[in-house]
N, C-alpha and C positions, 0 to 999 in steps of 0.2 A: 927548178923551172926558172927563164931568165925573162926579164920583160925589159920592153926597148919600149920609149916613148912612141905614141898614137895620135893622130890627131885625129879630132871629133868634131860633128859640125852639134850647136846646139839648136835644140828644139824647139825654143823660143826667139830668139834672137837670128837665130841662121850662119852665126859666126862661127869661123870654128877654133877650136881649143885646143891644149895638148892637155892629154892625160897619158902623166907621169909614170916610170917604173917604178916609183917609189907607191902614186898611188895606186896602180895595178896590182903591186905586192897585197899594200895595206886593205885591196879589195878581195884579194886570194885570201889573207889569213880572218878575214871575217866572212868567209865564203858569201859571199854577195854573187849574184848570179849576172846580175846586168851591168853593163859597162853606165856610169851617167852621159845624164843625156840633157844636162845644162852647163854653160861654161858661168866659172864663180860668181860674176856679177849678177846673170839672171839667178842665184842659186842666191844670193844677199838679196835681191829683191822679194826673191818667194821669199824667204825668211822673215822678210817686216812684215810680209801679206798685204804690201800697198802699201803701208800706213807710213806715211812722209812728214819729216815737220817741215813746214809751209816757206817757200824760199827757198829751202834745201835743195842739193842734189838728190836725184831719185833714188842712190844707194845708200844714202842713208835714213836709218829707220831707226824710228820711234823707240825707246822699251816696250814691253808687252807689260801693261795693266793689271795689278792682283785684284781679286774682288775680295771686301775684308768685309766680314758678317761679323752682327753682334748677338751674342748668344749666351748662354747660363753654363756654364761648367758643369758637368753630369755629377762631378764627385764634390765639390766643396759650396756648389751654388752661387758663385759671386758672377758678375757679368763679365764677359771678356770676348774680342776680338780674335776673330779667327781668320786664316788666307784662304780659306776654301767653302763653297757652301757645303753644311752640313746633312746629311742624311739621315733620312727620319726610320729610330729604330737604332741608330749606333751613338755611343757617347759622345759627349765632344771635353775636351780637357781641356783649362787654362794650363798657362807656361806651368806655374810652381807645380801643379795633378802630376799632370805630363812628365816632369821630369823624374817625379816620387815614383812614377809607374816603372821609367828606365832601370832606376837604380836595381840589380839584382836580388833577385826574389829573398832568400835567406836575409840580406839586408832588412828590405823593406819587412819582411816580419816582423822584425825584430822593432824597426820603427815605426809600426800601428802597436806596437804592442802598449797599453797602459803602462803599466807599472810591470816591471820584466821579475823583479822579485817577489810579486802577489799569485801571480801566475805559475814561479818558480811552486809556492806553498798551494796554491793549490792541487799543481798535480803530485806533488808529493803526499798531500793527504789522503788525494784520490786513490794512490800505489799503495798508502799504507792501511787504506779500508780495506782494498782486493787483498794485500797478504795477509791482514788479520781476519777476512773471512774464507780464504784458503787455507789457513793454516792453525786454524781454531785446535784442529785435535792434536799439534804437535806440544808438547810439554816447553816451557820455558828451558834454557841452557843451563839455569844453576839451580835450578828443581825448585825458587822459592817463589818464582813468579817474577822477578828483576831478574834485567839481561844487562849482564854488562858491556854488551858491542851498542854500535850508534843506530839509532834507529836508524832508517830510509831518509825518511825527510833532514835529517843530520848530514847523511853524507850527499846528501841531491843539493841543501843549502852551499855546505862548503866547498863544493867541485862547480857548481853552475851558474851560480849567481855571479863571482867575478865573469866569467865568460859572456854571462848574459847581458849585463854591466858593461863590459869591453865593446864587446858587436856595437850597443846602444849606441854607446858614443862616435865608435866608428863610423855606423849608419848616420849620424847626425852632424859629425863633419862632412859626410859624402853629400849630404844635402843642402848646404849649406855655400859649398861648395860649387854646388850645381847651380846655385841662385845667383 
């Protein structure tokens, strides 16, 4: 499809415009239905919504205003400013929550975790009550009651605690990072 510049009267002003092949295109691939229907300066003026600093030219406009609330952080409690009011019934996070939240979940487990090697022994102990109460009726390997392979909790220590270890650290430059 080819587009040839148009000229347009605008609807506030009464002047009229050229609207561009280029923006014609740019209105085709965002399928947009309607040609506009203000030429740029009344299109800067709606933009400010009036709001003029005093003196000025009428095209030029103000910034728009944030509204900054003060409020309690849902997860660590401390008081912190926020850019938007907040809604009752959903959290609200300070900057440092917030960004513990982004970090990737695997991460972030790893970085609430307490102690990553307390946690490593306990579920090792928890694995090694379920197989010694599954496995009550099997006889020991060398018939005396000693086993000479590594327990569970032996090979869960050696295999996961560095990795557990690793991740931490990782996690804790990621955050650190973020700060």
């Amino acid at each position: 499809m080819e587009f040839t510049d148009r000229i347009l009267k605008c609807s506030d002003c009464g002047n009229e415009f050229v609207f561009t092949a280029g923006e014609q295109l740019f209105f085709f691939d965002k399928q947009f239905k309607n040609d506009p229907k203000r030429c740029k300066l009344c299109k800067a003026k709606r933009a400010g919504l009036g709001r003029t600093a005093a003196g000025a030219p009428s095209a030029v406009a103000l910034p728009l205003s944030r509204t900054e609330t003060r409020t309690k952080c849902s997860a660590c409690g401390i008081e912190t400013t926020v850019p938007f009011k907040p809604t009752q019934g959903r959290p609200v996070l300070c900057r440092s929550c917030f960004q513990l939240k982004r970090v990737p979940a695997g991460v972030a487990a790893v970085v609430q975790m307490d102690t990553p090697a307390s946690q490593v022994t306990e579920a090792a102990e928890a694995m090694e009550q379920t197989l010694a109460s599954s496995s009550q009726a099997v006889s020991p390997p060398d018939g005396n009651g000693d086993s000479a392979a590594p327990t569970t909790m032996d090979l869960i220590a050696e295999t996961h605690v560095p990795m557990v270890a690793e991740a931490a650290e990782a996690a804790m430059a990621a955050a650190a990072e973020a700060q």
